[in-house]
Residue, then its C-alpha position, 0 to 999 in steps of 0.5 A: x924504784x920501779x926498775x928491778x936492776x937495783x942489785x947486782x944480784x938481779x943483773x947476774x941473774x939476768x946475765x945468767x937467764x939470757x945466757x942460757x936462753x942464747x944457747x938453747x937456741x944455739x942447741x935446738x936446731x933440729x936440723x943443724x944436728x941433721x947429717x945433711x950432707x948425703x942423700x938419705x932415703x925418707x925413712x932415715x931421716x924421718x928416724x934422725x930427725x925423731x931422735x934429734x927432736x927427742x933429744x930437743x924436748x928433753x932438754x927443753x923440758x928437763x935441762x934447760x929449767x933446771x938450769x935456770x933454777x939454778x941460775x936464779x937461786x944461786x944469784x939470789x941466795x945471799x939476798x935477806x929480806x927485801x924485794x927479791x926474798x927467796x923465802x918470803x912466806x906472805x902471799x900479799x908481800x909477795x905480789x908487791x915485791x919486785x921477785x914476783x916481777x923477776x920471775x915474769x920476765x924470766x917467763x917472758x924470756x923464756x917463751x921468746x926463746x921458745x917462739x924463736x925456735x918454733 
């Protein structure tokens, strides 16, 4: 089979990725945490705007992976051997495996996710 979807383990876990992708970037919207309903003068907002992307960042680099590290191992953890062994210690079956591929995508989905918000 060369589809990863052969196990509901793998489309939980891709439910999952892209949940969390949808809402960082419902979250990360530097603006949209902006009070902008008011005049502000230049240096509050330059303050507002380095607190909201300080937030951002932390999120984006602390948070959101931790998230889907989690997301990942708790859909794959009742999974044995196979393709998507979480505990597969040969460099060579892990290259052919279908994990290998998983984790791409998740990669892939998570620079999309960050593309759209830059």
């Amino acid at each position: 089979f060369a589809t990863l979807r052969v196990r509901p383990e793998v489309v939980m876990a891709l439910h999952g990725v892209k949940g969390s992708c949808e809402d960082r970037l419902a979250q990360e919207n530097v603006f949209a945490s902006l009070d902008l309903s008011r005049p502000q003068r230049l240096d509050e907002f330059r303050q507002a705007q380095k607190a909201a992307t300080g937030q951002a960042t932390t999120n984006l680099q602390e948070t959101w992976p931790q998230h889907v590290h989690q997301t990942v191992l708790k859909e794959f953890e009742s999974v044995g051997k196979g393709w998507f062994n979480l505990q597969e210690q040969r460099q060579d079956l892990y290259r052919q495996g279908k994990l290998r591929k998983f984790l791409i995508l998740v990669r892939l989905l998570q620079q999309d996710m960050l593309r759209t918000i830059a």
